[in-house]
VOKOL-675409 format. One record per residue (C-alpha): residue in one letter; residue number from 1; x, y, z. Coordinates in nm, 2 decimals. Example, Ala and Ser with C-alpha at 12.3 -4.5 7.8 and 13.67 -1.06 7.14 Angstrom:
<pts>
<pt><res>A</res><n>1</n><u>1.23</u><v>-0.45</v><w>0.78</w></pt>
<pt><res>S</res><n>2</n><u>1.37</u><v>-0.11</v><w>0.71</w></pt>
</pts>
This chain:
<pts>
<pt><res>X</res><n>1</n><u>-1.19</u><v>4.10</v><w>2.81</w></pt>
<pt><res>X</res><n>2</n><u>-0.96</u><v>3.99</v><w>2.49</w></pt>
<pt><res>X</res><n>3</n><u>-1.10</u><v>3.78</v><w>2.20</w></pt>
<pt><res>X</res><n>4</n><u>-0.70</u><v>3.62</v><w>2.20</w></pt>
<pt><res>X</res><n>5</n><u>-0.74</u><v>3.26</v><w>2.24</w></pt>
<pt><res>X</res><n>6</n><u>-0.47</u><v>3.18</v><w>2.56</w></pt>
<pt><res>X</res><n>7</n><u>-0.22</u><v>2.94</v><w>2.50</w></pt>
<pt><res>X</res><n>8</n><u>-0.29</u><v>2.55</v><w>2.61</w></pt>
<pt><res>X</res><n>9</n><u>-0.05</u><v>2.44</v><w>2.83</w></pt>
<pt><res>X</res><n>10</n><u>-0.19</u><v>2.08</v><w>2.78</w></pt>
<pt><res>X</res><n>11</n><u>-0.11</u><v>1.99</v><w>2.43</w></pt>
<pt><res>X</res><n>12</n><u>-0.50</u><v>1.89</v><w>2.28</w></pt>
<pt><res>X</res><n>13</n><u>-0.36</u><v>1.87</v><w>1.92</w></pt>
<pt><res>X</res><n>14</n><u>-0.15</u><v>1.58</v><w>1.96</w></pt>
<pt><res>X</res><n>15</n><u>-0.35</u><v>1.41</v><w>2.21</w></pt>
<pt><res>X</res><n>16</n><u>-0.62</u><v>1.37</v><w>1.94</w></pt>
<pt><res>X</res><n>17</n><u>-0.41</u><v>1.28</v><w>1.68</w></pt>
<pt><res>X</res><n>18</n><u>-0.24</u><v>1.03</v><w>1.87</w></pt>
<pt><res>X</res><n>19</n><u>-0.57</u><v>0.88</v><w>1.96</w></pt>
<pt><res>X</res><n>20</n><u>-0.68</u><v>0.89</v><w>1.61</w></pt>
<pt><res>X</res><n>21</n><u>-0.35</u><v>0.71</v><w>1.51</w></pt>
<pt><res>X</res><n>22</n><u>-0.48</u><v>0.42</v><w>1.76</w></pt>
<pt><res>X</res><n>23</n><u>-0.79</u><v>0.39</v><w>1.54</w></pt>
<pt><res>X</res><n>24</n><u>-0.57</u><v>0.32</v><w>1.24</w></pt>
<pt><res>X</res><n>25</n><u>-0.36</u><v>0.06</v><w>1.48</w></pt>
<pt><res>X</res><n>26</n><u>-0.64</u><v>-0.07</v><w>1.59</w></pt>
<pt><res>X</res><n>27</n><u>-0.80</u><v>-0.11</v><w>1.23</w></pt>
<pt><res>X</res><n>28</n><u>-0.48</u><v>-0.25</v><w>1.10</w></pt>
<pt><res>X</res><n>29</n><u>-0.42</u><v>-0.56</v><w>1.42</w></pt>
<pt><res>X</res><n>30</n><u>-0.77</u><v>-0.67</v><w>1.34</w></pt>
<pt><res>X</res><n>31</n><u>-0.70</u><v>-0.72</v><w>0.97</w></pt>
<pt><res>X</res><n>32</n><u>-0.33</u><v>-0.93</v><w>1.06</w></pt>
<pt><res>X</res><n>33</n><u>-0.56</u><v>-1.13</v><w>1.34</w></pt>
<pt><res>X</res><n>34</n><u>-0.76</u><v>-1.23</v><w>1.13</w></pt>
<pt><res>X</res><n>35</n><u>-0.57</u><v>-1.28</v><w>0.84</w></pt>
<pt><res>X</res><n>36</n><u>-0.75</u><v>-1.04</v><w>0.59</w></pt>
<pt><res>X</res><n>37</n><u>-0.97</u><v>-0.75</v><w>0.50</w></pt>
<pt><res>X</res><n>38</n><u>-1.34</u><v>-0.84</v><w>0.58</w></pt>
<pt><res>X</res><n>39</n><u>-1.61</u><v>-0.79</v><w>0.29</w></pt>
<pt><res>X</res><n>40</n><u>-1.49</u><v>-0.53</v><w>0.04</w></pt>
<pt><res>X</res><n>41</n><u>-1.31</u><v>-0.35</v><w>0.31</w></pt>
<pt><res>X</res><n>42</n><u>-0.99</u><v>-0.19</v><w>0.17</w></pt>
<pt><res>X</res><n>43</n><u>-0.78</u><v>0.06</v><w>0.30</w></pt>
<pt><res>X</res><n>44</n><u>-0.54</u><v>0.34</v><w>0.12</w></pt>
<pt><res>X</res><n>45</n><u>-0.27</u><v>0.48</v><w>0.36</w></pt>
<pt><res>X</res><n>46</n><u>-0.07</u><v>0.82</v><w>0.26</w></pt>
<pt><res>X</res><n>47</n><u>0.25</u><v>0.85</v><w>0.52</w></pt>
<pt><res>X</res><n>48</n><u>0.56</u><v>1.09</v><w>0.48</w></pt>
<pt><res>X</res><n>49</n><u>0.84</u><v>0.94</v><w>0.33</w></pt>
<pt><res>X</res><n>50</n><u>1.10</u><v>1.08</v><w>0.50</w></pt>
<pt><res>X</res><n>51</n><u>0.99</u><v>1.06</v><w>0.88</w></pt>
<pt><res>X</res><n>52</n><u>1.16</u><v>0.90</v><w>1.12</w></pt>
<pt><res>X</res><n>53</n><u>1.13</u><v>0.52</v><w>1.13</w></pt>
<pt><res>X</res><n>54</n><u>0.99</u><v>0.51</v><w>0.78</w></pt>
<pt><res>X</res><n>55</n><u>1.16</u><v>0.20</v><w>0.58</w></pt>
<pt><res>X</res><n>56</n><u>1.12</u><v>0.18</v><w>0.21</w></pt>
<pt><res>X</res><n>57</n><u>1.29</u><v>0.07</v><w>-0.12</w></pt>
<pt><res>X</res><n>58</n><u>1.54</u><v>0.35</v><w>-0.22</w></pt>
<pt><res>X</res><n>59</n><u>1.36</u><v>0.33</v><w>-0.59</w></pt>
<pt><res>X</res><n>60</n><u>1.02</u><v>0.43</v><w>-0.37</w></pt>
<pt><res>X</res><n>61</n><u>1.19</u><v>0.68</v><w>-0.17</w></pt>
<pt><res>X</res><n>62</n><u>1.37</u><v>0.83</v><w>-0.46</w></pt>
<pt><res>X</res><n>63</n><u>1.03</u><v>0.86</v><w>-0.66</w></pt>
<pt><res>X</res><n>64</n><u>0.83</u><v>0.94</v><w>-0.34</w></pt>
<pt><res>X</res><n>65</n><u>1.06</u><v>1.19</v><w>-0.19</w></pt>
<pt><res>X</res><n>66</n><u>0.76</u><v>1.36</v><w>0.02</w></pt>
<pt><res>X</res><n>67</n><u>0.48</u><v>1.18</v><w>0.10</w></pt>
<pt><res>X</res><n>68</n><u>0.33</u><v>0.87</v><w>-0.08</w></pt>
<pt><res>X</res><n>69</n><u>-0.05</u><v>0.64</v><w>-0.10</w></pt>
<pt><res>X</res><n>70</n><u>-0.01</u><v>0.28</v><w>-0.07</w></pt>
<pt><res>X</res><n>71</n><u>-0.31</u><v>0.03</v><w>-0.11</w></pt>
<pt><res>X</res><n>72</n><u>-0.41</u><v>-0.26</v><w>0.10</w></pt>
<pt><res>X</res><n>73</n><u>-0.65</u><v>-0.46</v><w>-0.05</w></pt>
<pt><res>X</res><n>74</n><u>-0.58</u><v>-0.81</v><w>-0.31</w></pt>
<pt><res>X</res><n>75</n><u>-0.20</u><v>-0.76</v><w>-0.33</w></pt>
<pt><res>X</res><n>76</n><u>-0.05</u><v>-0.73</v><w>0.07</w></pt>
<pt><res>X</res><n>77</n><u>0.06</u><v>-1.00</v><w>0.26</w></pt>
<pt><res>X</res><n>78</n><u>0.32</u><v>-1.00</v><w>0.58</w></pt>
<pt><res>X</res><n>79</n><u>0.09</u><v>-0.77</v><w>0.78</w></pt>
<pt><res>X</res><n>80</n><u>0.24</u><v>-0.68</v><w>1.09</w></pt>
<pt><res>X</res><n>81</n><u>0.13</u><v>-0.45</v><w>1.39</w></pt>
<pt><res>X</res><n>82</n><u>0.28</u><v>-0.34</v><w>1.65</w></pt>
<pt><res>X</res><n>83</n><u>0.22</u><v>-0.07</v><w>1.87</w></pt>
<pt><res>X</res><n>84</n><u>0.42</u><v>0.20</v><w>1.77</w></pt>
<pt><res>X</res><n>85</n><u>0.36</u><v>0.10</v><w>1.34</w></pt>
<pt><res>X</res><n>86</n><u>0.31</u><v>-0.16</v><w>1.07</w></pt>
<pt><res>X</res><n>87</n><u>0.52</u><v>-0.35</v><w>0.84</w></pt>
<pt><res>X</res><n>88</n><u>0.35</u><v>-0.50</v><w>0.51</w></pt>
<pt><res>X</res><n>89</n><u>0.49</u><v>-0.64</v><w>0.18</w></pt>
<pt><res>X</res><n>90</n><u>0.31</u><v>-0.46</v><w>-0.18</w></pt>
<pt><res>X</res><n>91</n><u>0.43</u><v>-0.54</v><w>-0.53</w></pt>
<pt><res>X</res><n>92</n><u>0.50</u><v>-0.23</v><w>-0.71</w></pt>
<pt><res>X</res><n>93</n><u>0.51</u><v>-0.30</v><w>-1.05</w></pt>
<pt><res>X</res><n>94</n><u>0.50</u><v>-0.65</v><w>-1.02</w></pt>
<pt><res>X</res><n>95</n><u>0.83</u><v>-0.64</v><w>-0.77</w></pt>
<pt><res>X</res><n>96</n><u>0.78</u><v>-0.70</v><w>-0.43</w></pt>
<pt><res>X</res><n>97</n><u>0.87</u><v>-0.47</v><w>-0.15</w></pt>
<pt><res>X</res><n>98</n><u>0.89</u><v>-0.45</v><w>0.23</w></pt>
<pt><res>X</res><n>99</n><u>0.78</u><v>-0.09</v><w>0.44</w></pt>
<pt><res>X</res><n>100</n><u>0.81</u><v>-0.03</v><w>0.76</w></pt>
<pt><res>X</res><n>101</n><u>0.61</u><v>0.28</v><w>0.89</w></pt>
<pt><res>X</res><n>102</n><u>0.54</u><v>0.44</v><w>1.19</w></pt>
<pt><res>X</res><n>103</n><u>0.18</u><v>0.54</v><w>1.29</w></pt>
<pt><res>X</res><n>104</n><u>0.42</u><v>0.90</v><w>1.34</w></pt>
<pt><res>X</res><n>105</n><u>0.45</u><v>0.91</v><w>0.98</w></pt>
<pt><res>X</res><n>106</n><u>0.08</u><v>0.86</v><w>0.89</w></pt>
<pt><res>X</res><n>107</n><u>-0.12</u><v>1.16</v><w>0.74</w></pt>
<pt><res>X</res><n>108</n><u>-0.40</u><v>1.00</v><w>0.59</w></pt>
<pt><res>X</res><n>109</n><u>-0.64</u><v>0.70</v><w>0.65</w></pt>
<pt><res>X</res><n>110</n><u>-0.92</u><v>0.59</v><w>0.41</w></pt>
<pt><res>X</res><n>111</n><u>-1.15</u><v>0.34</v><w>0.36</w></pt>
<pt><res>X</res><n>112</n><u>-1.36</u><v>0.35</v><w>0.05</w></pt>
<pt><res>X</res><n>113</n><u>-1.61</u><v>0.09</v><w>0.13</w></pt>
<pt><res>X</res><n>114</n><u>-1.76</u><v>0.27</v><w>0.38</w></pt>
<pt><res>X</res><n>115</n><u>-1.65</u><v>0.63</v><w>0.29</w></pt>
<pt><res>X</res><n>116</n><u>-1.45</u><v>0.62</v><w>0.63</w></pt>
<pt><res>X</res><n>117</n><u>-1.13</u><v>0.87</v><w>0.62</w></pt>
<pt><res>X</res><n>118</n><u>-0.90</u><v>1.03</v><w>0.91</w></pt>
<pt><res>X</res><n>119</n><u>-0.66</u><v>1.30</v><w>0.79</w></pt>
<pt><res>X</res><n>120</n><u>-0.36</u><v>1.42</v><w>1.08</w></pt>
<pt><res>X</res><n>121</n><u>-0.05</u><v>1.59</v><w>1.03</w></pt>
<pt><res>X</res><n>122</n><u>0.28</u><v>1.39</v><w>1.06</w></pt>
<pt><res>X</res><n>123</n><u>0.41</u><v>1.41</v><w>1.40</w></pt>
<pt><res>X</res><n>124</n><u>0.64</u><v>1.73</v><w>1.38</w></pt>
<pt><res>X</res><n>125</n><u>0.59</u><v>1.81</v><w>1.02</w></pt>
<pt><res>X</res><n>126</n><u>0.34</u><v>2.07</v><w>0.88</w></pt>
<pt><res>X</res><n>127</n><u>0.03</u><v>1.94</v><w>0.67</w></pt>
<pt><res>X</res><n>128</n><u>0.13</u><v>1.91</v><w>0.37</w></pt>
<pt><res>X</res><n>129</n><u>-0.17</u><v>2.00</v><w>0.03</w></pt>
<pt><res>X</res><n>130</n><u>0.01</u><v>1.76</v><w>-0.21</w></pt>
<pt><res>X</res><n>131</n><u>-0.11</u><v>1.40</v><w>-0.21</w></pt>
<pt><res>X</res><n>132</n><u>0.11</u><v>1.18</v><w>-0.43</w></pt>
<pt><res>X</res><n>133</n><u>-0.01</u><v>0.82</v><w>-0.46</w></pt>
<pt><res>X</res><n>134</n><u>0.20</u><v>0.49</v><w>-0.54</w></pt>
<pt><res>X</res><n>135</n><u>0.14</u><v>0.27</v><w>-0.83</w></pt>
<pt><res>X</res><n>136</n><u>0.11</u><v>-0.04</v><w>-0.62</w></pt>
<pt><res>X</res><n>137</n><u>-0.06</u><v>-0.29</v><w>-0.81</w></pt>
<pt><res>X</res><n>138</n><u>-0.41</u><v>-0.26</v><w>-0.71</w></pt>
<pt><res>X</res><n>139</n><u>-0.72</u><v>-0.23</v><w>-0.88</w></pt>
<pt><res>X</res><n>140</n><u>-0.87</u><v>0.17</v><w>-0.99</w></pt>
<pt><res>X</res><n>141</n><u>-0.93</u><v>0.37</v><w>-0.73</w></pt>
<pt><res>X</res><n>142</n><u>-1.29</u><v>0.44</v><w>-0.61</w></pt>
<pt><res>X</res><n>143</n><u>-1.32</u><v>0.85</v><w>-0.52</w></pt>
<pt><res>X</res><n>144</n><u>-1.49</u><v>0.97</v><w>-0.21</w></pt>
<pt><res>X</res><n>145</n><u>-1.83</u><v>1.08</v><w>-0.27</w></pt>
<pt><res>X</res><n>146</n><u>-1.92</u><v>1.31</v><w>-0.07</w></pt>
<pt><res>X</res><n>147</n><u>-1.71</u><v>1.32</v><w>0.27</w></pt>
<pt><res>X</res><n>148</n><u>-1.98</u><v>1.31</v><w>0.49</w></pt>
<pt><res>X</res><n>149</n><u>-1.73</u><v>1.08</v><w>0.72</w></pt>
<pt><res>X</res><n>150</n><u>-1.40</u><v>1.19</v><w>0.68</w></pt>
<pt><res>X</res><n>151</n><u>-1.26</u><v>1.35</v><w>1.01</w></pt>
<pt><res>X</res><n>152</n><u>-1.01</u><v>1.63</v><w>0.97</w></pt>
<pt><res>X</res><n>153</n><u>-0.78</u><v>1.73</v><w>1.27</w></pt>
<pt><res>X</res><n>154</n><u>-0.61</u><v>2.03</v><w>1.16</w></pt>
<pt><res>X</res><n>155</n><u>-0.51</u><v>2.29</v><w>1.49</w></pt>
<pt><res>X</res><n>156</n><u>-0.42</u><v>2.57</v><w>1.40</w></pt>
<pt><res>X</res><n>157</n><u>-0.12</u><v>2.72</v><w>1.62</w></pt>
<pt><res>X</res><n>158</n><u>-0.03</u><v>3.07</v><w>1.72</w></pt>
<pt><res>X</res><n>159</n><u>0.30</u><v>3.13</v><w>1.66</w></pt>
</pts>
């Protein structure tokens, strides 16, 4: 018997991080229903710059030429959700800006309040170690303790 691991032909990985992606969805309709965060619920949302679909200010995309964090908590309005991504308006340096991003280009989800965090790979990208967060006028950021309920999806593939 071999200790080789036989290839899936069913493709688990991105079953499970599309599902987790629905999470963040689903997170994100309830907050435009009912227009805003409940409690101190707040959210900070790292996405690839450059995937597909992604729409940003060239000044963003310039200084964010990878991946960026944005921040939804005092300072977002135009939440939209649909079922493929979100579009929402920030101020980033006290000028306002439009993105448009695809659950695809997602990569991190966390919610500080509760210590809640998903972490997926962008849809046909590699995971990527560098974290690079946007100034977006918010208040400081509150670090995660301890992790105790942050999920990580990272499959490993045999190449």
């Amino acid at each position: 018997m071999s200790d080789e691991t036989p290839d899936s032909l069913i493709p688990y990985d991105e079953i499970v991080q599309e599902a987790l992606r629905a999470v963040v969805g689903r997170v994100l309709g309830e907050v435009e229903r009912s227009g805003g965060l409940p409690g101190q619920h707040h959210f900070y949302i790292t996405f690839k710059t450059g995937a597909p679909g992604v729409d940003i200010p060239r000044h963003l995309s310039e200084r964010f030429p990878d991946e960026m964090t944005i921040v939804l908590q005092n300072r977002f309005w135009d939440l939209k959700v649909a079922e493929d991504g979100f579009e929402v308006a920030l101020s980033f340096n006290q000028v306002p800006a439009h993105l448009v991003i695809p659950f695809a280009a997602v990569t991190g989800f966390h919610d500080p309040a509760v210590n809640f965090a998903l972490q997926f790979q962008a849809q046909g990208d590699e995971a990527s170690d560098a974290e690079h967060e946007a100034e977006n006028d918010r208040p400081v950021a509150v670090p995660v303790e301890d992790g105790s309920n942050v999920v990580t999806v990272d499959f490993g593939r045999k190449k």
